[in-house]
C-alpha positions as CSV (number, residue, x, y, z in Angstrom):
1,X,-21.7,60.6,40.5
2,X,-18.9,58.5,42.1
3,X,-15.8,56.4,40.7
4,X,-18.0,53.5,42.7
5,X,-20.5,54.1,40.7
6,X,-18.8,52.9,37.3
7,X,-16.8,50.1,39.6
8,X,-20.1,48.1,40.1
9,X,-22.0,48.6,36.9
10,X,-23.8,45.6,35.9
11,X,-23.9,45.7,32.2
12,X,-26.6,43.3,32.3
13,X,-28.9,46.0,33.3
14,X,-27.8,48.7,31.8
15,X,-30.9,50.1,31.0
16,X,-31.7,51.1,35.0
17,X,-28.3,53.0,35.2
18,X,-28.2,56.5,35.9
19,X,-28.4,58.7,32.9
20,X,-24.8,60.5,34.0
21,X,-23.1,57.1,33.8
22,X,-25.1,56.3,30.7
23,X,-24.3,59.6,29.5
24,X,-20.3,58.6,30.2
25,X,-20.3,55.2,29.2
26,X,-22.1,56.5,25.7
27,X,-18.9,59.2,25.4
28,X,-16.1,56.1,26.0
29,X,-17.7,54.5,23.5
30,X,-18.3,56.5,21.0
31,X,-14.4,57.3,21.2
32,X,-13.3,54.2,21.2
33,X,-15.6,54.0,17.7
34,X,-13.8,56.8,16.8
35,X,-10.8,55.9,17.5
36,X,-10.8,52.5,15.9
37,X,-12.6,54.4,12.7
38,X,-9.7,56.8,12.1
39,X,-6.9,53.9,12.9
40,X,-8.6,51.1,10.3
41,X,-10.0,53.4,7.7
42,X,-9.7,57.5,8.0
43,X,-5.4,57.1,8.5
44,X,-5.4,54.9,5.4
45,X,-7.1,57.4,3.2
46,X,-5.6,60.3,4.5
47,X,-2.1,58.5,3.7
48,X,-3.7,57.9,0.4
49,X,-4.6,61.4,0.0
50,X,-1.7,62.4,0.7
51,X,0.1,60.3,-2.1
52,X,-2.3,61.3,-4.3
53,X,-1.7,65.1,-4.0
54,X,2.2,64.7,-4.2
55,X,1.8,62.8,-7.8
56,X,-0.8,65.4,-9.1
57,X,1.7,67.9,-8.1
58,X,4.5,66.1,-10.1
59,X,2.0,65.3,-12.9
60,X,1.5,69.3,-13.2
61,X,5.0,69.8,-13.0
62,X,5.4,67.6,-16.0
63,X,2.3,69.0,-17.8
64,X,3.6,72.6,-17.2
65,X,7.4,71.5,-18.2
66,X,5.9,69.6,-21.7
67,X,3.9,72.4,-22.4
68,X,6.8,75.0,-22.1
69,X,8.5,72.7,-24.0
70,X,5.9,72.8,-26.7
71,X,5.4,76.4,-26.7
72,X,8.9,76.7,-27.6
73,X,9.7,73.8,-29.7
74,X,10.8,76.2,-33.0
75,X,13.2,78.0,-30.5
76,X,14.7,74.3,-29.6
77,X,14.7,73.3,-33.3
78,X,16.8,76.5,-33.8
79,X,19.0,75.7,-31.1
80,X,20.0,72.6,-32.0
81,X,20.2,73.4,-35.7
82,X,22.9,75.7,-34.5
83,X,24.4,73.2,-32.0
84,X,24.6,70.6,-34.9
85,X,26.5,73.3,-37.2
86,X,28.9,74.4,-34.1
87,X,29.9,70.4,-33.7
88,X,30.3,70.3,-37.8
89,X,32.7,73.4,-37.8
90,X,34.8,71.6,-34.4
91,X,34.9,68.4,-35.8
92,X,36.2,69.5,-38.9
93,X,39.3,70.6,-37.0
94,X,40.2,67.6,-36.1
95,X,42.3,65.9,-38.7
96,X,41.5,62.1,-39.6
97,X,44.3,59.2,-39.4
98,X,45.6,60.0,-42.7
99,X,46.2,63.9,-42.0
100,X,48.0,63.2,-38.5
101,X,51.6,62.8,-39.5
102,X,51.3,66.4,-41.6
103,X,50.0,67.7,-38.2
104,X,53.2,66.3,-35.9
105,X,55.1,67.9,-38.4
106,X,53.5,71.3,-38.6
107,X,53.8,71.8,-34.7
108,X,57.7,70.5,-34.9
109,X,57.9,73.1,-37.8
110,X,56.2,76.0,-35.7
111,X,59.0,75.1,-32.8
112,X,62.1,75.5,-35.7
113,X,60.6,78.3,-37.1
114,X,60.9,80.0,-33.6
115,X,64.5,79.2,-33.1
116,X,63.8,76.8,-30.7
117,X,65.7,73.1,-30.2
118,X,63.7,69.9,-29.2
119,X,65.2,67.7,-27.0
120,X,62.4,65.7,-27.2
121,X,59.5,65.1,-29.3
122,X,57.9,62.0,-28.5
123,X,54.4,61.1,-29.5
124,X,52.3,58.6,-27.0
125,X,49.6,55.8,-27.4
126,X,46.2,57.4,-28.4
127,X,43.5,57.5,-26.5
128,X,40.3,56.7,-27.9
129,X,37.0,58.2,-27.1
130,X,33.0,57.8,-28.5
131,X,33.7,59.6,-31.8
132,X,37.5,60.8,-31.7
133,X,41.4,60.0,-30.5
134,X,43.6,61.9,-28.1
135,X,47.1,61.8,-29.3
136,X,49.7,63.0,-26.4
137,X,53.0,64.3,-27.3
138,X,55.6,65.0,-24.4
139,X,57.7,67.9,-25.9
140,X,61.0,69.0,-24.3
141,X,61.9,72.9,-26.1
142,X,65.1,75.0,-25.6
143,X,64.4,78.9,-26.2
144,X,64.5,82.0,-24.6
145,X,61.3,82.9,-23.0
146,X,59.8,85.4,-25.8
147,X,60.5,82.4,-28.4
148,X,58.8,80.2,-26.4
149,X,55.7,82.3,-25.9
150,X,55.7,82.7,-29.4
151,X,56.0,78.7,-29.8
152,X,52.4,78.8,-27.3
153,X,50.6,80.8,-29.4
154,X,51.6,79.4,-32.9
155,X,50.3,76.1,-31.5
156,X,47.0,78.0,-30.6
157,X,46.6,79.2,-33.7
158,X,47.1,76.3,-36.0
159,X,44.4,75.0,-38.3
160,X,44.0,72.2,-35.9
161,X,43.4,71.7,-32.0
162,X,46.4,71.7,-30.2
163,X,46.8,72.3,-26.4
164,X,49.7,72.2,-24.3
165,X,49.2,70.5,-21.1
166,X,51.1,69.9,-17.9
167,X,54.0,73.0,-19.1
168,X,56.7,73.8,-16.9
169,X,59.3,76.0,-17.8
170,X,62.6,75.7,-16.2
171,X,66.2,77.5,-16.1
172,X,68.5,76.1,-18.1
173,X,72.7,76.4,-17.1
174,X,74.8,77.4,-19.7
175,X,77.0,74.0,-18.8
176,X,73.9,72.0,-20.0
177,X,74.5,70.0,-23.0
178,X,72.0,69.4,-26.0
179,X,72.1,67.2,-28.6
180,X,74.0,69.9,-31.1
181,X,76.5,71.2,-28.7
182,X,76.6,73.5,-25.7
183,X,73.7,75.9,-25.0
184,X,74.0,79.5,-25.6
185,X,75.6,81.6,-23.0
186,X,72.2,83.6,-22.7
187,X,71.4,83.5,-19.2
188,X,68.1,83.4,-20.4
189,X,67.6,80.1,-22.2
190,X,64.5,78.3,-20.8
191,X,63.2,74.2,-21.1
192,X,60.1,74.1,-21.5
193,X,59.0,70.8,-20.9
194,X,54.8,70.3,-21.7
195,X,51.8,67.4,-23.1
196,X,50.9,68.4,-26.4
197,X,47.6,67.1,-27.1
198,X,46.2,66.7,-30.8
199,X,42.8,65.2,-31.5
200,X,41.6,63.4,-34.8
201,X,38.0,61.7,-35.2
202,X,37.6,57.9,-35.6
203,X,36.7,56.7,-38.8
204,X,33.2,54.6,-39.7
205,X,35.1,51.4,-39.3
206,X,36.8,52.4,-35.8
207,X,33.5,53.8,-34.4
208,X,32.2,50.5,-35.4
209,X,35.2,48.4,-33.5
210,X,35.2,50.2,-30.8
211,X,31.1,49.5,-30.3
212,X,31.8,46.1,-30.5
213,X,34.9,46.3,-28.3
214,X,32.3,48.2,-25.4
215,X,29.6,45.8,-25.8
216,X,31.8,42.4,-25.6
217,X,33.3,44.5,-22.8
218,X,29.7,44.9,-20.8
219,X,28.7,41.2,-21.6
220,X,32.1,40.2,-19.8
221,X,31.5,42.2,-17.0
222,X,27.8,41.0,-16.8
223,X,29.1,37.5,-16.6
224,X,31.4,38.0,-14.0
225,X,29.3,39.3,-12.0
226,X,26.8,37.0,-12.6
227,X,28.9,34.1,-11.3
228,X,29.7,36.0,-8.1
C-alpha cells in the first residue's frame, strides 16, 4: 500500500478498493466520529459531571455541618444562654446618661485621693455606637510615679469601665508652673498625660434615633449613587 494509492481514490467506487485502504479510510472515519462525538456531546457532560460532583460535595459538606449542628444544639443553647448572661453582667457596668456625671466625678475623686493635681480634665464629644456611647476624657495628672500607678489601677478597679488610652508619662522640671503654685522640688514629679475612655449604653429612645438616623443615612447614599 502506497500514499498513491489514497491520492487517486475514487469515492465513487468505493466498493472495488483494496480492503487495506478500506480498512484505513474505515479508521479516519471512525475518528473523526469520535472526535466530533466527544467535542458536541461527551465534553458537555463530562463538564456537567464535573459540576455536578463539586455541588454534591458542597451539599454534603452542608448536610454533615447541619447535622453536627443538630447533634449539638443543647450544647449551643447552653452556650449562648451563658453568652446572653456574660453581655447582661457587661452591660450592666456601663452607667446610663443619668449616672455619667457621678462617674466623671468618681475618676476625678480617685486622682485627689492619690495626691495627684489635674491640669486638665476635659471631657470630649461621645461617640455613639449600635447599643452604647464612648465618652473620651483627655486627662493631664501631676504625681510622682507610685501615685500615679496607683491612679491606673483605681481606675481599673472602679465599678464601671474605664480605660486609659494613648498615656504618656513625662518629666516634669521643678520650674514648671501649675495652676496652684510651683511644683514640688521632688525630682520625681511626673505628667501623665492619657484618653480616659468611659462607656454608657443608649437608651430605648436613642437606639431608636440612631436607627432612623442610619437608615435615612443609607437611603441618601442610595440616591446619590443612583444619580451617578
Amino acid at each position: 500500500m502506497k500514499l498513491t494509492d489514497f491520492t487517486n481514490i475514487d469515492f465513487k467506487n468505493t466498493g472495488s478498493l483494496p480492503p487495506p485502504i478500506k480498512v484505513v479510510l474505515l479508521l479516519v472515519l471512525l475518528t473523526i466520529l469520535v472526535a466530533a462525538g466527544y467535542w458536541f456531546f461527551w465534553k458537555p457532560a463530562l463538564e456537567q459531571l464535573e459540576v455536578s460532583r463539586n455541588k454534591e460535595a458542597q451539599l454534603r459538606k452542608v448536610f454533615l455541618d447541619k447535622k453536627k449542628q443538630a447533634i449539638n444544639l443543647d450544647a449551643y443553647r447552653k452556650q449562648m444562654e451563658e453568652v446572653d448572661r456574660t453581655f447582661g453582667e457587661m452591660l450592666k457596668q456601663l452607667p446610663d446618661k443619668s449616672q455619667m456625671a457621678a462617674l466623671l466625678t468618681d475618676i476625678n475623686q480617685v486622682g485627689l485621693a492619690r495626691g495627684l493635681e489635674f491640669e486638665l480634665f476635659k471631657p470630649g464629644k461621645e461617640v455613639v455606637g449600635d447599643f452604647y456611647a464612648e465618652l473620651p476624657i483627655q486627662l493631664k495628672v501631676l504625681g510622682n510615679y507610685h501615685d500615679l500607678g496607683g491612679f491606673a489601677e483605681d481606675i481599673s478597679r472602679l465599678p464601671r469601665i474605664v480605660t486609659l488610652n494613648d498615656v504618656v508619662v513625662t518629666k516634669v522640671s521643678a520650674a514648671k508652673k501649675s495652676r496652684s503654685g510651683p511644683v514640688s522640688e521632688d525630682k520625681s514629679a511626673l505628667m501623665l498625660e492619657a484618653v480616659a475612655k468611659t462607656y454608657r449604653y443608649l437608651d430605648a429612645e436613642e437606639v431608636a434615633r440612631k436607627k432612623a438616623a442610619d437608615t435615612k443615612a443609607r437611603s441618601a447614599a442610595r440616591a446619590r449613587a443612583a444619580k451617578k
